[in-house]
C-alpha positions as CSV (number, residue, x, y, z in Angstrom):
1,X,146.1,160.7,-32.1
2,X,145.3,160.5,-28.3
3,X,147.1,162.7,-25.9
4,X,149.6,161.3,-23.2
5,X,151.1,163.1,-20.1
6,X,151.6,162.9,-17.1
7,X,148.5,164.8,-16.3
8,X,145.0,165.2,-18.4
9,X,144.4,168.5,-17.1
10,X,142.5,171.6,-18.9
11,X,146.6,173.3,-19.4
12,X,147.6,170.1,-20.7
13,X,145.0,169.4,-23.0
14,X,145.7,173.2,-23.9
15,X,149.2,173.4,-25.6
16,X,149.0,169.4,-26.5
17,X,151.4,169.2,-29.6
18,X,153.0,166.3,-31.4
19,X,156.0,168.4,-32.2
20,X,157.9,167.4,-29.2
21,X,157.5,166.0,-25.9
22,X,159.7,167.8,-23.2
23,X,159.6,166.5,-19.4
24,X,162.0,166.2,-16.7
25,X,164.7,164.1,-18.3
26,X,163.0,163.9,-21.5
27,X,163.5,165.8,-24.9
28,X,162.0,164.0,-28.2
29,X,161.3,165.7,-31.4
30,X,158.3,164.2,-33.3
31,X,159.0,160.8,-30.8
32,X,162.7,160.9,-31.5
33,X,165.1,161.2,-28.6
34,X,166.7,164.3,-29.0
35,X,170.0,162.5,-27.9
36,X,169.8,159.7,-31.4
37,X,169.6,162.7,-33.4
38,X,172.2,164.9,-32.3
39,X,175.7,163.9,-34.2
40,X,173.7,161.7,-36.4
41,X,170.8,163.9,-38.3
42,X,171.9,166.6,-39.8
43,X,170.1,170.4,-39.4
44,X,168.1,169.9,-42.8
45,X,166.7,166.1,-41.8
46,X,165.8,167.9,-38.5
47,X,163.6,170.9,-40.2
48,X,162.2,168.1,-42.3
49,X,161.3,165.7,-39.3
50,X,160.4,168.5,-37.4
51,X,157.7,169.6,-40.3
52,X,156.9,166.1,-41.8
53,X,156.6,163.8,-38.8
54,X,159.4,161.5,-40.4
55,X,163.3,161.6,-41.1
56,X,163.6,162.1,-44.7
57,X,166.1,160.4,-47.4
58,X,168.9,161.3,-48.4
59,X,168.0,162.7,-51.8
60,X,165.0,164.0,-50.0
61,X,167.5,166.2,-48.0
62,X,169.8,166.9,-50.4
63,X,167.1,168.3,-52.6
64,X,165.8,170.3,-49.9
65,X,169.1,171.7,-48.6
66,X,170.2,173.0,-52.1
67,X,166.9,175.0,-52.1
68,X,167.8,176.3,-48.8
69,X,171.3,177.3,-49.6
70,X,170.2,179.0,-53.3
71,X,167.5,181.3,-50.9
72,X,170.2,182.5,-48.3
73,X,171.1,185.6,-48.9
74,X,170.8,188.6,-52.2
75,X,172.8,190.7,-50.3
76,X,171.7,194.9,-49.2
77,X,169.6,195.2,-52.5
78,X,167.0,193.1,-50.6
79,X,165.2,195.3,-48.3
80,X,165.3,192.6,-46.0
81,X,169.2,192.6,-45.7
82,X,169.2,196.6,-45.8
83,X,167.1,196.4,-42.7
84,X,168.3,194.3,-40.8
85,X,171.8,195.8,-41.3
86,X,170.3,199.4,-40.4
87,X,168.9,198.1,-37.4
88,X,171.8,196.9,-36.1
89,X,173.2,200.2,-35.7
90,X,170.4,201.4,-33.9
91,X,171.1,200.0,-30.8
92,X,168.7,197.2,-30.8
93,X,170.7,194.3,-30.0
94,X,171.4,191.6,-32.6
95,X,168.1,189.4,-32.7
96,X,166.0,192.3,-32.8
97,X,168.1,193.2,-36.3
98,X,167.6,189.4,-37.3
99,X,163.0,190.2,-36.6
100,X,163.7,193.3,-38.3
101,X,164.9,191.5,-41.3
102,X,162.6,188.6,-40.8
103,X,159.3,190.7,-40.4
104,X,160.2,192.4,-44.2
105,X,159.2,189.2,-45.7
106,X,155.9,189.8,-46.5
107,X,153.9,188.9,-49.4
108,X,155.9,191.4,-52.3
109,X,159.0,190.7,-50.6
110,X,159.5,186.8,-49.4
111,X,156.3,185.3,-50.4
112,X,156.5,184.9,-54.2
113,X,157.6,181.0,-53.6
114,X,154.7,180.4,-51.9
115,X,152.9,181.8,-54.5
116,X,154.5,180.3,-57.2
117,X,153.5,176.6,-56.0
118,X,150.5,177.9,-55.5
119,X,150.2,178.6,-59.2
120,X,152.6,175.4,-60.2
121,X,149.6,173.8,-57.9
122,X,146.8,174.8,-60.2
123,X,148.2,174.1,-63.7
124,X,149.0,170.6,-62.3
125,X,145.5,170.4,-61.2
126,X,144.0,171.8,-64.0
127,X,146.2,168.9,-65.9
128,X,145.1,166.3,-64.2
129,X,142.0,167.0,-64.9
130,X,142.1,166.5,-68.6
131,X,144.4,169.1,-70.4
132,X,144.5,168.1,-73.8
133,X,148.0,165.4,-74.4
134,X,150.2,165.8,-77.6
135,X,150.5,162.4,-78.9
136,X,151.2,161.2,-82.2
137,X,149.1,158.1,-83.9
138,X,148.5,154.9,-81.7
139,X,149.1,157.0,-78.7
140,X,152.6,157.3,-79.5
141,X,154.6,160.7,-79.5
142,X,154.9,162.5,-82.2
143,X,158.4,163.0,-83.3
144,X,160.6,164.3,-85.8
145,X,162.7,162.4,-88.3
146,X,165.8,161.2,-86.2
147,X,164.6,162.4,-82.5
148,X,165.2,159.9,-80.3
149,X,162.2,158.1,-79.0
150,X,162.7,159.3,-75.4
151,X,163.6,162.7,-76.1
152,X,160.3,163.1,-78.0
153,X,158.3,161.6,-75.1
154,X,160.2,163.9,-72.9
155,X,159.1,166.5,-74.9
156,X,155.6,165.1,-75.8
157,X,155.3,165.0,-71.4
158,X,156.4,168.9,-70.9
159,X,154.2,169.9,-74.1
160,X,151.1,168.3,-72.1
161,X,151.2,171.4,-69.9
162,X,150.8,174.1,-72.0
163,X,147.1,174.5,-72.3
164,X,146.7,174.0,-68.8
165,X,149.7,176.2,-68.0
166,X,148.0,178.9,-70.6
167,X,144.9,179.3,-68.8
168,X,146.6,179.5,-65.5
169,X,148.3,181.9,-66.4
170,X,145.8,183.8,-67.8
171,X,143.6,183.9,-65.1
172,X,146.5,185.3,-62.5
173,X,147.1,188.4,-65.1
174,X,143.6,188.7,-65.1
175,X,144.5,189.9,-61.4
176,X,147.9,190.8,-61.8
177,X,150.4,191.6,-64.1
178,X,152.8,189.8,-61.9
179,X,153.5,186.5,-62.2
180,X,155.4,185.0,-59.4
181,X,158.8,182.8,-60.2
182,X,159.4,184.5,-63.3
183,X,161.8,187.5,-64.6
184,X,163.8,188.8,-62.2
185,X,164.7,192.5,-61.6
186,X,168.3,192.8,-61.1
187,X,169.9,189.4,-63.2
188,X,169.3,189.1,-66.9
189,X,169.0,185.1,-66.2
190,X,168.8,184.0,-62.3
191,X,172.0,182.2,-61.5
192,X,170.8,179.7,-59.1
193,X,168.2,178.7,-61.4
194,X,169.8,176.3,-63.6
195,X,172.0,174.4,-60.9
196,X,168.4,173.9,-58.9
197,X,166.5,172.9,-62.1
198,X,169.3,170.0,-63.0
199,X,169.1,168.4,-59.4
200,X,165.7,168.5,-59.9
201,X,166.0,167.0,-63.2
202,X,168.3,164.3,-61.9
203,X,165.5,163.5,-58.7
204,X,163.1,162.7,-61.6
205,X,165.6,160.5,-63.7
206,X,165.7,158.9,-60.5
207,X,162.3,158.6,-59.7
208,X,162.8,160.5,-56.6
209,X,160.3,162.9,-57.8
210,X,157.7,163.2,-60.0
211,X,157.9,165.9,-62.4
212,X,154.8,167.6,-62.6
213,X,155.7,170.7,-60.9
214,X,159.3,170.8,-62.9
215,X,156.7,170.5,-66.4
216,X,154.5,173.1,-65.3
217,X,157.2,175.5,-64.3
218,X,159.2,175.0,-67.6
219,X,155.7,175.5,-69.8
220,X,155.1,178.7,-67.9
221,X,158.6,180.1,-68.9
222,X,158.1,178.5,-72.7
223,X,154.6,180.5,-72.8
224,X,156.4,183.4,-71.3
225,X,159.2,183.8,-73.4
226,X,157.0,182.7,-76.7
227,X,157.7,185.6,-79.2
228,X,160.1,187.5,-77.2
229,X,162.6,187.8,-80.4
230,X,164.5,190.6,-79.8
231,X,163.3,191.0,-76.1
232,X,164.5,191.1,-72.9
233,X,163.5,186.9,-71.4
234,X,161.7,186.4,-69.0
235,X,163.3,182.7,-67.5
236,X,161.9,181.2,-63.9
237,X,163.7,182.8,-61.0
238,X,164.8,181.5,-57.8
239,X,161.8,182.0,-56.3
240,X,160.1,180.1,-59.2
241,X,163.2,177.0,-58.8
242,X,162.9,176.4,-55.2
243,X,159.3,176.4,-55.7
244,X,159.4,173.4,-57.9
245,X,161.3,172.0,-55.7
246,X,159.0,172.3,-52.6
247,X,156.4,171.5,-54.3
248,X,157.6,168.1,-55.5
249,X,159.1,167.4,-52.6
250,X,155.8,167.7,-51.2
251,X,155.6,171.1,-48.9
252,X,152.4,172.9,-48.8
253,X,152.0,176.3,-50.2
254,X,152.5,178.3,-47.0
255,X,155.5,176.0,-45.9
256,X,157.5,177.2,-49.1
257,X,157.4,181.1,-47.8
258,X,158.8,179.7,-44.6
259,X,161.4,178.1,-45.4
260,X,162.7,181.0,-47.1
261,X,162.5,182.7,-44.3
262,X,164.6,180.1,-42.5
263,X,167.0,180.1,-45.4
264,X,167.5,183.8,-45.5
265,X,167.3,184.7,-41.8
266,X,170.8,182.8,-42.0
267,X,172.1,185.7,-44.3
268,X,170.4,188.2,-42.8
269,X,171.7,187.0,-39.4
270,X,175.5,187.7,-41.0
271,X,174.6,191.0,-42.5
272,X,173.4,191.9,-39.6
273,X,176.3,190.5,-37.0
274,X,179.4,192.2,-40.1
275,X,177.0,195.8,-39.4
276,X,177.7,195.6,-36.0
277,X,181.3,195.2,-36.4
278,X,181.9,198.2,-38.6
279,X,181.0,200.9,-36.0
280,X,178.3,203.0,-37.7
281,X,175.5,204.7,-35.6
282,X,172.0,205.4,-36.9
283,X,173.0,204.1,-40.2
284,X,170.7,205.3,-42.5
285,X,169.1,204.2,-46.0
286,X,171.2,206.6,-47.8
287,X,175.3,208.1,-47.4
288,X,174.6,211.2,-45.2
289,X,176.0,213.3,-47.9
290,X,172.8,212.6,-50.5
291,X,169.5,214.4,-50.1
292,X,167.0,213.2,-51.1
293,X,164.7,215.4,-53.5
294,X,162.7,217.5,-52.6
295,X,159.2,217.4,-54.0
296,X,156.8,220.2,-54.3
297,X,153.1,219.9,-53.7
298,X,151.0,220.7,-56.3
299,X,149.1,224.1,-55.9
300,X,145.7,223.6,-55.2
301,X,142.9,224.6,-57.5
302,X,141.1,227.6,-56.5
């Protein structure tokens, strides 16, 4: 790519970008004239033009937006909610609640669907680079008596994950106990998980998608939830859903974190605007009549 302007300059050269090219009279985002894409692309073709060079399709969007939407908000539970809506009684002024909110979306809170493709990345890796295939004789499927042919090579295509997935897995709780996309502290089975999975589904049947990421995720939760009888589940979670989505959609690793962080500073950005409407000052994490307890040191050893 060569760089153009009207001066070659050390400044120019300096904050060169192919993001957008603003000069008197001129506004184009990734060499598309800001004025053909105002009433005519909508806000999610513009965040993927803006981060893929090109205007997406449809289904491309569509897929995208619903991952956006299932992200934007979890309400005061999520610490980034709760403080963003304490900060805007503080006197701060309402985009300084928004960065307060944004800046809690660190790698425990925020970053988990970035690390989930991450992981979805490696078992598809690890796949492709000769996980053992369950296929019956001739190279065929196997399949019960009566399963329809496709349904067993839909099954025969997930179950070729679950070696690979197996050792991923293994060797994140090797480092962690915590695998990221999976169980979910606060609902027994993620509600936004199943809506998200079945477009995904649907961008596969349509050959939108591939379906790697989708197989990987879904032999995670099967190895998961293996011999749980009894248990509490442990299903994919939303962080583990839009993941799958990202990643086929073809976002890097790092993109997936922020675009959750565009997705919920739209939530946090209403918390935080319904706070300042309700007339509390210095609102705090707690109703002023709790006290927290008070906890005694230990005596020291003599």
């Amino acid at each position: 790519m060569t760089a153009t302007g009207p001066q070659d300059g050390l400044v120019a050269q300096w904050w060169a970008t192919a993001v957008s090219r603003v000069e008197p009279g001129i506004v184009e985002l990734r060499e598309h004239p800001v004025q053909d894409l105002i009433g005519h692309a909508t806000f999610v073709e513009t965040i993927w033009l803006m981060l893929r060079g090109e205007l997406p399709g449809a289904e491309q969007a569509g897929l995208l937006e619903a991952a956006l939407v299932a992200g934007v908000d979890h309400g005061p539970q999520a610490p980034s909610i709760a403080a963003a809506r304490m900060a805007a009684t503080c006197g701060v002024g309402l985009n300084s609640a928004v960065a307060t909110g944004v800046n809690m979306l660190g790698d425990v809170h925020g970053g988990a669907g970035q690390q989930c493709v991450e992981l979805l990345g490696e078992i598809v890796e690890r796949q492709d680079q000769g996980a053992a295939r369950t296929t019956g004789e001739a190279g065929q499927p196997a399949r019960e008596a009566g399963q329809p042919i496709r349904e067993a090579e839909e099954r025969a295509r997930d179950a070729e994950f679950e070696p690979a997935a197996a050792e991923v897995v293994g060797e994140w709780r090797a480092r962690s106990r915590y695998l990221p996309g999976f169980g979910h502290r606060f609902h027994p089975r993620d509600p936004r998980r199943d809506p998200l999975l079945a477009l995904v589904d649907r961008a596969v049947a349509d050959g939108l998608v591939e379906g790697a990421h989708l197989r990987a995720a879904r032999a995670v939760e099967e190895l998961l939830n293996r011999g749980r009888d009894g248990r509490k589940p442990v299903p994919m979670n939303i962080d583990g859903a839009t993941a799958v989505i990202y990643a086929e959609l073809g976002f890097a690793a790092p993109l997936a974190r922020g675009l959750f962080v565009l997705s919920r500073s739209v939530g946090i950005l209403a918390h935080a605007w319904e706070e300042t409407g309700q007339g509390r000052r210095n609102k705090s994490p707690m109703p002023p009549s709790m006290v927290p307890v008070h906890l005694v040191a230990p005596t020291a050893r003599r």
